[in-house]
C-alpha positions as CSV (number, residue, x, y, z in Angstrom):
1,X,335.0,122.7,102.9
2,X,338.8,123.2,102.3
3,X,340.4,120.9,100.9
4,X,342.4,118.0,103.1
5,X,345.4,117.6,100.9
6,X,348.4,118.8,102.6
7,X,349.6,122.5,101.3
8,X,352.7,123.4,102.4
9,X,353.3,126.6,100.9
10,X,357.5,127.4,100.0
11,X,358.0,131.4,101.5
12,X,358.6,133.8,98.6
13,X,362.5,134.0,98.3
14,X,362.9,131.5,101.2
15,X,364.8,128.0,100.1
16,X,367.6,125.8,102.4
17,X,370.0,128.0,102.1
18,X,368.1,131.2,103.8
19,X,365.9,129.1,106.3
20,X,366.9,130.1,110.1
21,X,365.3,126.7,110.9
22,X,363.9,123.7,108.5
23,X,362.4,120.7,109.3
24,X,363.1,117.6,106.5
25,X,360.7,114.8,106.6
26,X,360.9,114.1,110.1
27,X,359.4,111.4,112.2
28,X,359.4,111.1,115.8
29,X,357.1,108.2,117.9
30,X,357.0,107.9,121.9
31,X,356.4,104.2,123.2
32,X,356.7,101.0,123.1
33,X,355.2,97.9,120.8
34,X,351.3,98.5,120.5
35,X,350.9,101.5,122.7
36,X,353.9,103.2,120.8
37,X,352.2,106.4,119.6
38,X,353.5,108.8,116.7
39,X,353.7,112.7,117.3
40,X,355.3,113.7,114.2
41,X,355.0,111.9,110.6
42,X,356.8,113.2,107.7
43,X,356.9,116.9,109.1
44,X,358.7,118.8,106.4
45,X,358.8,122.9,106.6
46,X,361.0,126.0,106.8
47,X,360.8,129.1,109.1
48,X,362.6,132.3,107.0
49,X,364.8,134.3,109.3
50,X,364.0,137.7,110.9
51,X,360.1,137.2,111.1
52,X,357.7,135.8,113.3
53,X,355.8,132.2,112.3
54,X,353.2,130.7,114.1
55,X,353.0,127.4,115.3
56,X,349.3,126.3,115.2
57,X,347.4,123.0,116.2
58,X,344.7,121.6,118.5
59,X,345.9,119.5,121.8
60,X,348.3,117.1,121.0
61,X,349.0,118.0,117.4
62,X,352.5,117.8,117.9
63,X,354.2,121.1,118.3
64,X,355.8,121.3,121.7
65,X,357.6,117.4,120.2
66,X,358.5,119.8,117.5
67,X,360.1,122.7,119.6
68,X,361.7,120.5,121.8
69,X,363.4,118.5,118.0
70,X,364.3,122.5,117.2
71,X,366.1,122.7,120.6
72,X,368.1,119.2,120.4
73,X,366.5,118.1,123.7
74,X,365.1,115.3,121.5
75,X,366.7,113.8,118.3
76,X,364.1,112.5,115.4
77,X,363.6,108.8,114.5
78,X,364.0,109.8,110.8
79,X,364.7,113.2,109.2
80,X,366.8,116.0,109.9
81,X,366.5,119.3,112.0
82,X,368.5,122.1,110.6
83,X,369.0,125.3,112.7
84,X,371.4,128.3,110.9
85,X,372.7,125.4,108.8
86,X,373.2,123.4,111.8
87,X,372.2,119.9,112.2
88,X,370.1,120.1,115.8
89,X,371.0,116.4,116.1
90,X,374.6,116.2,115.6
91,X,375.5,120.3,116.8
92,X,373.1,120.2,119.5
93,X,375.6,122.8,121.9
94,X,376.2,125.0,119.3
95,X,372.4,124.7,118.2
96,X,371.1,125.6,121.6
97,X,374.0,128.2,121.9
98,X,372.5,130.3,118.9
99,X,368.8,129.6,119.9
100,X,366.5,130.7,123.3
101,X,364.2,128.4,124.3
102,X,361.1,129.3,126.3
103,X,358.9,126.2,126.9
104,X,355.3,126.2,128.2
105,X,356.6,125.7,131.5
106,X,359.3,128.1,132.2
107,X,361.1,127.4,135.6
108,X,361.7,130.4,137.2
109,X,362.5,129.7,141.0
110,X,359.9,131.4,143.2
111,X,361.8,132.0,146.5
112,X,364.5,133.7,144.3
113,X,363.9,137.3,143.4
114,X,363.8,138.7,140.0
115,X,367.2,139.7,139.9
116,X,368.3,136.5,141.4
117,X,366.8,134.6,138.3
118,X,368.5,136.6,135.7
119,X,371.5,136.1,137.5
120,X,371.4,132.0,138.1
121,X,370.5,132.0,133.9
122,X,373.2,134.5,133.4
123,X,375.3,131.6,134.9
124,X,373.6,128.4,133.0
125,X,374.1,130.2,129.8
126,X,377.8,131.6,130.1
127,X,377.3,135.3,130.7
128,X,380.3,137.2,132.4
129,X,379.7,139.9,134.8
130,X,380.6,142.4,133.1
131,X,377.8,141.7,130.2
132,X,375.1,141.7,132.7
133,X,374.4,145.0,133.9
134,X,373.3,146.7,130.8
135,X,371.8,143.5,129.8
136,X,369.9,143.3,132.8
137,X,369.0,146.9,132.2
138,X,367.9,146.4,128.6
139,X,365.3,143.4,129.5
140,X,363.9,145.2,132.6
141,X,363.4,148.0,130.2
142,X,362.1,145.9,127.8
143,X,359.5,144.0,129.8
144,X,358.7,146.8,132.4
145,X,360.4,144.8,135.7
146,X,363.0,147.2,136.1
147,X,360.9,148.6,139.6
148,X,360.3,144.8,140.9
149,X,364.3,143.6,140.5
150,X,364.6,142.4,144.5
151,X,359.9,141.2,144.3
152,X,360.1,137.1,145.0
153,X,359.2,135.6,141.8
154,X,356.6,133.9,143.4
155,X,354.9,137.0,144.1
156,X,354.5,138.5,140.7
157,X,351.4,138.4,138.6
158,X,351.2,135.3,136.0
159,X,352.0,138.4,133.0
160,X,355.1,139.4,135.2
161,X,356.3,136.1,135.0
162,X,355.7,135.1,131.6
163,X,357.6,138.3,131.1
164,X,360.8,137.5,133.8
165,X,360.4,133.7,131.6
166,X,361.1,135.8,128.5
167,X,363.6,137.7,129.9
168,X,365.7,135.1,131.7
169,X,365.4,133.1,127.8
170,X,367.1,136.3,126.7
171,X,369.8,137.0,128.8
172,X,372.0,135.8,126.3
173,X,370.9,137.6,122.7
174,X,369.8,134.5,120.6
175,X,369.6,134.6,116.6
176,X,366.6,131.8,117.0
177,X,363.8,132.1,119.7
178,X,361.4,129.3,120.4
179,X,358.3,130.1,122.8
180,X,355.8,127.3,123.4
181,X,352.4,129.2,124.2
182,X,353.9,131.9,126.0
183,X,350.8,133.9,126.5
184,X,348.5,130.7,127.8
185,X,347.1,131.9,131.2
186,X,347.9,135.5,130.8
187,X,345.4,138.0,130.7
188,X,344.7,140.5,127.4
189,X,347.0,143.6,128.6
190,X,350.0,141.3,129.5
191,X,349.2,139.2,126.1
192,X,349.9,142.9,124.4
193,X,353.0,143.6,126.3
194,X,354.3,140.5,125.5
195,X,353.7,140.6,122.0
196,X,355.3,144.3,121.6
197,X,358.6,142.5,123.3
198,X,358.6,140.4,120.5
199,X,358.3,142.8,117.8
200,X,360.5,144.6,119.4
201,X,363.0,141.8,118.9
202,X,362.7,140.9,115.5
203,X,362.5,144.8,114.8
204,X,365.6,145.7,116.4
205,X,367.8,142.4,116.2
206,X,366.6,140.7,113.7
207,X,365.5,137.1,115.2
208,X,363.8,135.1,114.2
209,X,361.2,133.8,116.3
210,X,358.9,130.6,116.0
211,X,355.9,131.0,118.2
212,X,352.8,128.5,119.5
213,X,349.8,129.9,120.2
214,X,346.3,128.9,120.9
215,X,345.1,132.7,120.3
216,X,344.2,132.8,116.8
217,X,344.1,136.3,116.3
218,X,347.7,136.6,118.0
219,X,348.1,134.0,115.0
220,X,347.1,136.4,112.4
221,X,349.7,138.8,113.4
222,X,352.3,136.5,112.2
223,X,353.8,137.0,109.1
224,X,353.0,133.2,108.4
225,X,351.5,130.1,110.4
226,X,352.2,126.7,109.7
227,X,349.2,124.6,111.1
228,X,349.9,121.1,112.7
229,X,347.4,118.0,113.4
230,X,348.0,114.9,114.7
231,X,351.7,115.1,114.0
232,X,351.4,116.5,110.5
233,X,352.0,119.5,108.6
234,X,348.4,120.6,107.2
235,X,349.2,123.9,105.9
236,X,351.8,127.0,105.8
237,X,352.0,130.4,104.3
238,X,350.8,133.4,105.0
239,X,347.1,134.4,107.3
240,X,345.8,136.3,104.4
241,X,345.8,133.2,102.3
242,X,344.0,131.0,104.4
243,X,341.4,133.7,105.2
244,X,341.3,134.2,101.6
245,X,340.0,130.2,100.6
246,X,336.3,131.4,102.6
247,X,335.6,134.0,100.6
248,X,331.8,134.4,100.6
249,X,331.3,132.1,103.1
250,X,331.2,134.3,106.2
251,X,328.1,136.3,107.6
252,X,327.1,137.4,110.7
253,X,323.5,137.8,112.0
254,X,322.8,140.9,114.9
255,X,321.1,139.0,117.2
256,X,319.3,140.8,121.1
257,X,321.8,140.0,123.9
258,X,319.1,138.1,125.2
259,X,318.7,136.0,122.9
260,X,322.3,135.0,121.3
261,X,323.4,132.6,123.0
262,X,320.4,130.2,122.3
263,X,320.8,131.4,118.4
264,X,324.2,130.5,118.3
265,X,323.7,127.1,120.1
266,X,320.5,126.5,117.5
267,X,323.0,127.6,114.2
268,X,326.2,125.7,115.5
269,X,324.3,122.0,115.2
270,X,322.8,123.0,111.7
271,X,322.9,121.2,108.9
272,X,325.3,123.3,105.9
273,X,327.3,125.1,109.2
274,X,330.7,125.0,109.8
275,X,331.2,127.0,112.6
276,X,329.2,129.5,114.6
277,X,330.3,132.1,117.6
278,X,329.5,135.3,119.1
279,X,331.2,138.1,118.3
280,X,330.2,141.2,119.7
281,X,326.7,142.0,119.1
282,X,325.9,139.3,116.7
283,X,326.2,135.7,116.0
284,X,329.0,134.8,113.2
285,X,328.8,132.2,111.1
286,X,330.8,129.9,108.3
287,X,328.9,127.9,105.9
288,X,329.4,125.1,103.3
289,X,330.2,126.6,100.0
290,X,327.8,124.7,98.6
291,X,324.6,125.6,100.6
292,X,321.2,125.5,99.0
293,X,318.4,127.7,99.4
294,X,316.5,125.6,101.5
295,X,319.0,125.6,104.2
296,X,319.2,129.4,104.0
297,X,316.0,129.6,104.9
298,X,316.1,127.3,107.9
299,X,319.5,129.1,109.2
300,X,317.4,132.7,109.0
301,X,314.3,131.2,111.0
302,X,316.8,129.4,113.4
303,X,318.4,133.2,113.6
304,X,315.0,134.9,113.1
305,X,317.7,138.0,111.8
306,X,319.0,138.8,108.6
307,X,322.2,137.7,107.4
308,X,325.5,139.9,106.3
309,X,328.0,138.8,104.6
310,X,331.7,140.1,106.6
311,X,335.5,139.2,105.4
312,X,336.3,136.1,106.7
313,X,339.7,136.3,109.5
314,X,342.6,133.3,109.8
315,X,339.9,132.2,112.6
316,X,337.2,131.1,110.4
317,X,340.1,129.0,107.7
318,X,341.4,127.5,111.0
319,X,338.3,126.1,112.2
320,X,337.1,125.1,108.5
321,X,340.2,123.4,108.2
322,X,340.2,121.0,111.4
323,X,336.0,120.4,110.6
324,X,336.8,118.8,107.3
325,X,339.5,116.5,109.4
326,X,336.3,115.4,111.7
327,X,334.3,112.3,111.1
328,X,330.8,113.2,109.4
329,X,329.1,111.6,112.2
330,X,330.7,114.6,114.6
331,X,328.8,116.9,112.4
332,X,327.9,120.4,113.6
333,X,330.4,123.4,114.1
334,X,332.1,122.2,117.4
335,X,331.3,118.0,116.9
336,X,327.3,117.9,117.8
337,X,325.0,118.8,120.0
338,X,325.2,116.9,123.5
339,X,322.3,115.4,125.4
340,X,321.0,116.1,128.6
341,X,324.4,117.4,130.0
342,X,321.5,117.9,132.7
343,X,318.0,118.0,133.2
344,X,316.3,121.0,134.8
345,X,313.1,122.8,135.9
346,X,313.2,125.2,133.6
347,X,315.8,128.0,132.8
348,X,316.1,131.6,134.7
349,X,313.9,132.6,137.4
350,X,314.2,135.9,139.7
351,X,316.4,133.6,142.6
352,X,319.6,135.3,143.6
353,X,321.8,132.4,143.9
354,X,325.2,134.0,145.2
355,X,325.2,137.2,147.3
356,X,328.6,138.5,148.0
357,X,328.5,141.7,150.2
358,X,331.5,144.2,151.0
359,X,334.1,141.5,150.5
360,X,337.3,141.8,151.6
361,X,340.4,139.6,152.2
362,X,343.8,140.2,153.4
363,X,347.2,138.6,153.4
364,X,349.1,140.7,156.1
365,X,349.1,144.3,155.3
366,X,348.2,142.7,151.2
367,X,344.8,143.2,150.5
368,X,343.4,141.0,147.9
369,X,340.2,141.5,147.6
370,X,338.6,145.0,148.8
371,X,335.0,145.5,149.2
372,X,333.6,143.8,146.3
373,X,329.5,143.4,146.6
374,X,327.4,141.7,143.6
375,X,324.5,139.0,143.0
376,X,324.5,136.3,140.6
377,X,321.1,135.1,139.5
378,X,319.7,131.1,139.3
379,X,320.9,130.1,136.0
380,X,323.4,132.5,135.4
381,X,326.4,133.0,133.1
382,X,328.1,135.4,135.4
383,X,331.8,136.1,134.0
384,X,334.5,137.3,136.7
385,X,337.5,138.8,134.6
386,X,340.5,141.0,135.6
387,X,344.2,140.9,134.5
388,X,346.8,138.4,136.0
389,X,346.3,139.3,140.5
390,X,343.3,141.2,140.5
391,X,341.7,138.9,143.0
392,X,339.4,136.3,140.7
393,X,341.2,133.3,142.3
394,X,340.7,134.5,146.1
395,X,336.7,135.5,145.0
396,X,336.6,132.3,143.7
397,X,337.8,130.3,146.7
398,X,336.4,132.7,149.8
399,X,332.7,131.3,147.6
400,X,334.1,127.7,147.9
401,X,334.4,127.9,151.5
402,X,338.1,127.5,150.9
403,X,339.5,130.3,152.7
404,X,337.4,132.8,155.2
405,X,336.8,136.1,154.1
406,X,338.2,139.2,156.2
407,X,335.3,141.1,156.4
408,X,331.8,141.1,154.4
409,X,329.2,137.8,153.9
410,X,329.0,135.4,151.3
411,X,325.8,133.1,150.9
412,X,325.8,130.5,148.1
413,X,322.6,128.5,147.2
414,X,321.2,130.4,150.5
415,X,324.0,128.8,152.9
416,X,326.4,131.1,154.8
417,X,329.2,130.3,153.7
418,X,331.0,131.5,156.6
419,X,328.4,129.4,159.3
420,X,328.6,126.0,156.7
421,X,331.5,125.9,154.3
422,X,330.4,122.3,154.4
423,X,326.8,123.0,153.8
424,X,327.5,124.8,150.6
425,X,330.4,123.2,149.0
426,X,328.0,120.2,148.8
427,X,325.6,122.4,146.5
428,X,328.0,123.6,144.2
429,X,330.9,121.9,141.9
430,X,334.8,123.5,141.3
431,X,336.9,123.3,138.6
432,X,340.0,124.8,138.9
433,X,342.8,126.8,136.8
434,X,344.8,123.2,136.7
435,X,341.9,120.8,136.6
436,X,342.1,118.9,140.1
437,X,342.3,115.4,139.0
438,X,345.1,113.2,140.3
439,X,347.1,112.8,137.5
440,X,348.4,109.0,139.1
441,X,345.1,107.5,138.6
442,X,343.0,106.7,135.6
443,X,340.2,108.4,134.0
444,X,337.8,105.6,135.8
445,X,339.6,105.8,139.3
446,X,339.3,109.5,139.5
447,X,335.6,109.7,138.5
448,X,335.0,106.9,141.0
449,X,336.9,109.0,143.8
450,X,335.2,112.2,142.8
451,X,331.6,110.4,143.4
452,X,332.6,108.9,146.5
453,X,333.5,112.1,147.7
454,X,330.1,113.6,146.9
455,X,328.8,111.1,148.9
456,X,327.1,109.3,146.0
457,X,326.5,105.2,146.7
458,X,324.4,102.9,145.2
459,X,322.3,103.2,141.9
460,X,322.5,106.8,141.8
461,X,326.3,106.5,141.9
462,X,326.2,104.1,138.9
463,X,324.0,106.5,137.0
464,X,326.7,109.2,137.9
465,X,329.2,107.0,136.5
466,X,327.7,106.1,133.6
467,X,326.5,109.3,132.5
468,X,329.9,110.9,132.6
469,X,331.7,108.1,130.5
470,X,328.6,108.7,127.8
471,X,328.1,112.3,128.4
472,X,331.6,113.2,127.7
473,X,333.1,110.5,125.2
474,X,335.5,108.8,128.1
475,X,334.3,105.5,128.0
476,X,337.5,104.6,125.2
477,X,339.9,106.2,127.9
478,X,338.8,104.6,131.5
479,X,342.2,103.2,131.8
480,X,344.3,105.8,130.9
481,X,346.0,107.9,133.2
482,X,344.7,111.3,133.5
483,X,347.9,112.8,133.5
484,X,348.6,111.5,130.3
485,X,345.4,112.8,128.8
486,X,345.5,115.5,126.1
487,X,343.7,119.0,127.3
488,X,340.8,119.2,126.3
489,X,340.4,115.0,127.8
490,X,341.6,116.6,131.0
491,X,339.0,119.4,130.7
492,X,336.0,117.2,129.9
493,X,336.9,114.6,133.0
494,X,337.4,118.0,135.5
495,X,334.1,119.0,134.2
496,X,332.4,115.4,134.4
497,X,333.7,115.3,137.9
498,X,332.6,118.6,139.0
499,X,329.2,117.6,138.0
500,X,328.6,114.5,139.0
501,X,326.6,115.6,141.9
502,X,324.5,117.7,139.9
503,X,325.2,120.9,141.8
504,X,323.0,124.0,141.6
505,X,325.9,126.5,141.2
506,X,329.5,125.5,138.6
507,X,332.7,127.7,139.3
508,X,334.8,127.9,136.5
509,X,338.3,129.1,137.1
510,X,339.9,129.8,134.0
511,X,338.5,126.1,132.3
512,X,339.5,126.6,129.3
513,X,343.6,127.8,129.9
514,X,345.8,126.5,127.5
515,X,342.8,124.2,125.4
516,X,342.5,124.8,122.1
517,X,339.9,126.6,120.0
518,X,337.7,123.2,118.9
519,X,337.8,122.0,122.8
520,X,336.7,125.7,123.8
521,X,333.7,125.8,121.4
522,X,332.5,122.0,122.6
523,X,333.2,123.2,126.4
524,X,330.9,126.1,126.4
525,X,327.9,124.2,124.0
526,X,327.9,122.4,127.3
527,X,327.9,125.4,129.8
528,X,325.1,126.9,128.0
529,X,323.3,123.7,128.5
530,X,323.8,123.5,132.1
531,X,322.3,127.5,132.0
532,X,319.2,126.5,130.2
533,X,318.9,123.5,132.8
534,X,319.2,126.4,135.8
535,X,322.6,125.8,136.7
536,X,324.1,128.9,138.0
537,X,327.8,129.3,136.4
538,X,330.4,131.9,137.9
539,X,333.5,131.9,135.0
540,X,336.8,133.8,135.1
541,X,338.6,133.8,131.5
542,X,340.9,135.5,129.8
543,X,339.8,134.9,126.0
544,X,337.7,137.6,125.6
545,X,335.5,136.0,123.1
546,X,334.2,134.0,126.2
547,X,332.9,136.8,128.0
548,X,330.6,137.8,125.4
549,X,328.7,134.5,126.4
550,X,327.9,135.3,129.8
551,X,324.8,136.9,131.0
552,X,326.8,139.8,133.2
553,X,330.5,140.7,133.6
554,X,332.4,142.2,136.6
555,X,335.3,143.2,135.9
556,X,338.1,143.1,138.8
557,X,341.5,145.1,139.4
558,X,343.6,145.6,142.4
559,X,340.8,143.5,144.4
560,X,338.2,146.1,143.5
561,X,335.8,145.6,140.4
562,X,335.5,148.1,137.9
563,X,332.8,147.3,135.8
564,X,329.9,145.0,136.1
565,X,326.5,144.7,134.1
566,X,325.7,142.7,130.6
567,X,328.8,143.0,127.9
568,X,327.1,145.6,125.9
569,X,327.0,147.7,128.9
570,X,331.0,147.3,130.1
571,X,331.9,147.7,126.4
572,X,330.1,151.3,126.1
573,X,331.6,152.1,129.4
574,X,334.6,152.3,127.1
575,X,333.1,153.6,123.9
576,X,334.3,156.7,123.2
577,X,331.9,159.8,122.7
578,X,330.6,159.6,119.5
579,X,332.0,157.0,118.5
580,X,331.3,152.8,117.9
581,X,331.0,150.1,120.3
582,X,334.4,149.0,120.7
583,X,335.2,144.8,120.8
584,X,335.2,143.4,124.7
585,X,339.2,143.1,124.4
586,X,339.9,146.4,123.6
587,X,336.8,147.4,126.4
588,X,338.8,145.2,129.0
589,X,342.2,147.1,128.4
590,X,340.7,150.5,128.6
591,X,339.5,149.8,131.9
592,X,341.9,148.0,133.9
593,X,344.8,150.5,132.4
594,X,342.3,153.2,133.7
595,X,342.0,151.3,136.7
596,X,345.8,150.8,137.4
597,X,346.0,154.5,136.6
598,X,343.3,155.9,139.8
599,X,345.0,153.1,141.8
600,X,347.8,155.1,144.0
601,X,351.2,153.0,144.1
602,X,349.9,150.2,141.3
């Protein structure tokens, strides 16, 4: 394992002098008597200027506390913030006048158009009128919005508006940017775009920028990442050097489609693991340095494959890292296997358990969906991806029974869903985008609510109960209130409360947005449960890793899919001739840029 001790690594040349922003032992706490609660303890780094760093952590490590102490909105209990020399505390205007600030939430105003945004931030940060224009023209340039300057904000695409966020935090040039997850949410070809934006900055201008992210291969293209966990400073230097510490501990096993998902459910509860995914067309794993020959041999019959050792990537260190933080009892690569998440006849049968044929929906003369046919089978991991307005979201509701198709039929579980939206919302459970829990209520009163409206009562409503407080480790948090709850809480109680009428069919709209990597991994152990029990799942996602779990893809622009079959079969749709299997992300790019491209006006 790696070792535990706090290494904070000084930058080569870097010092308190050359620092464009240092943090100095600084505590910060939230609270009141016994419930006070400590976000940041002792938190002591530096950020050199004109390079990107990367802010990393699992939920509720601390780091959006920590932009927000960079920014002056809060002041520290103890310690100092120092920004170009400034003290953040004492300076905070002429902190925040040298620095942009884009926080996870950026509040663009939806009924205002594009160019109305600028405009109003133009205002709130001091920006004469005569600045604007070829300011305004160098962001649209920048970020591509120059043709949607009059488009309603409201009615851009989630990458449009992460990139009109960026740009309004930019209307004045700052020396410091600060972006808190600016890419959750956003799908891979927006993710790109935004990250060329801000290479373009530090490139050109010479900021320096200090960026969250729970992508840790967007973490890898920093020049160095500073890792945070429960309000402390673990690590910092450069990727290369924590990838480095696993050296020889890294293998992957090629493993049949058909059969990788139970292999790397089987390797990532094994004793001597420390992590185990799928990436591409094989299962990769991270093992104890110290593993014996006798566990070797158990991993290869669990894998029935060969083993091959690979480099390891900042990834692999990551998730080493926050393992050795984890109670031995958690064990495994994700915290354990789970038991009976549900119980089952029996695992994939020929059943077609959604038919969706010739599709369409309109908004007025908008057509968000266009045609689309496809089946999903009985036990199915069917993934639904497409970039930021392709139509997932209205697919995923016109299934629910929550808005009518235009034209076409649905049947879920064998109900018309047009003839009984009733009928078949009761066979099937919804989590959405923002989880739908009531954020007033406690964990308790919102599982309570959720079984009442499943029309659970009596014994079997107690069982409910009780199985989702055990099942998913809420029993400590009943009286907490659910908007107060860290992600990945939120996630497992939107999850416990979509199944707690044991439905025969689980839509997933983007579950795992803005969770971090150890939430993600636990999150789908359980959906491959729930497959194995004959749970059908329909999933959108936009971590591409994800969609090399699923059984079959269709992949979705403009309302139309492009693509759909098994992952190896929408990755070679991309592969060019002769040449190897490229990786799902760069598969997904290809196609919906060559589906914007044969789409007339997009």
């Amino acid at each position: 394992m790696i070792a535990n001790s706090p290494a904070v690594e000084t930058p080569p040349g870097g010092g308190p002098a050359d620092a464009a922003l240092e943090f100095r032992q600084v505590c910060k706490s939230f609270g009141a008597g016994p419930k006070r609660t400590a976000a940041l303890k002792n938190v002591t780094f530096q950020v050199q200027p004109g390079v990107v760093t990367g802010l990393i952590g699992p939920d509720g490590a601390g780091k959006t506390t920590l932009m927000r102490l960079a920014t002056g909105l809060l002041a520290p209990d103890a310690g100092q913030v120092v920004v170009l020399g400034r003290d953040a505390t004492h300076d905070a205007l002429a902190v925040q006048a040298a620095l942009g600030y884009m926080p996870q939430r950026f509040g663009l105003y939806e009924d205002l158009t594009v160019a109305e945004n600028l405009n109003l931030y133009a205002d709130l940060q001091g920006v004469g009128r005569a600045e604007r224009r070829v300011r305004f023209d160098e962001l649209m340039g920048m970020t591509g919005l120059a043709p949607f300057m009059r488009r309603l904000a409201g009615r851009l695409s989630g990458g449009m508006k992460q990139k009109l966020g960026l740009a309004c935090t930019l209307v004045r040039s700052p020396q410091v940017l600060l972006l808190d997850e600016p890419t959750v949410g956003v799908d891979p070809v927006s993710r790109r775009e935004l990250w060329a934006i801000v290479y373009r900055l530090v490139a050109q201008q010479g900021m320096s920028v200090l960026l969250s992210t729970l992508y840790l291969d967007e973490a890898e293209r920093c020049h160095e990442v500073i890792i945070l966990h429960e309000g402390a400073v673990l690590a910092q230097g450069a990727p290369a050097s924590f990838s480095a510490r696993l050296q020889g501990r890294t293998y992957v096993a090629p493993v049949p489609a058909t059969q990788r998902r139970d292999v790397q459910a089987r390797l990532a509860v094994a004793p001597g693991v420390v992590d185990a995914v799928i990436q591409g067309d094989n299962v990769r794993l991270v093992v104890d340095g110290d593993l014996s020959p006798a566990q070797w041999v158990r991993l290869r019959e669990s894998a029935a494959a060969a083993f091959e050792p690979v480099p390891p990537r900042f990834e692999d260190s990551f998730i080493a890292l926050l393992q050795s933080r984890r109670p031995p009892a958690a064990g495994g690569a994700a915290g354990g296997a789970q038991a009976d998440i549900r119980r089952g006849p029996g695992r994939h049968n020929d059943q077609t358990a959604i038919v969706v044929r010739d599709v369409s929906r309109r908004f007025g003369e908008f057509i968000a969906v266009h045609e689309v046919s496809f089946d999903v089978k009985r036990g199915e991991v069917f993934g639904l991806l497409g970039a930021n307005g392709a139509g997932k979201t209205t697919m995923f509701r016109m299934l629910c029974g929550l808005l009518p198709p235009s034209e076409g039929n649905l049947t879920v579980a064998g109900v018309d869903v047009r003839r009984a939206a009733a009928a078949a919302r009761g066979r099937l459970g919804y989590m959405s985008q923002k989880f739908s829990l009531y954020g007033h209520l406690s964990v308790w009163q919102n599982l309570q609510f959720f079984s009442r409206a499943y029309g659970l009562a009596g014994k079997r409503r107690a069982a409910r109960l009780a199985w989702a407080l055990g099942q998913f480790e809420l029993a400590d948090l009943v009286d907490a209130t659910s908007a107060d709850l860290p992600l990945g809480y939120k996630q497992r109680l939107a999850l416990a409360c979509a199944l707690m009428h044991e439905p025969d069919i689980l839509f997933l709209d983007e579950p795992t947005s803005g969770v971090d990597p150890l939430a993600r991994r636990e999150f789908w152990r359980r959906i491959n449960e729930l497959s194995r029990d004959n749970v059908t799942v329909l999933v959108t996602t936009h971590f591409m890793e994800e969609a090399e779990y699923c059984d079959r893809l269709a992949i979705m622009a403009n309302g139309q899919i492009l693509a759909l079959g098994p992952p190896e079969e929408v990755k070679d749709r991309a592969r060019p001739a002769g040449g190897v299997r490229p990786g799902m992300e760069d598969a997904f790019i290809f196609l919906i840029e060559g589906g914007r491209q044969a789409t007339p006006g997009s």
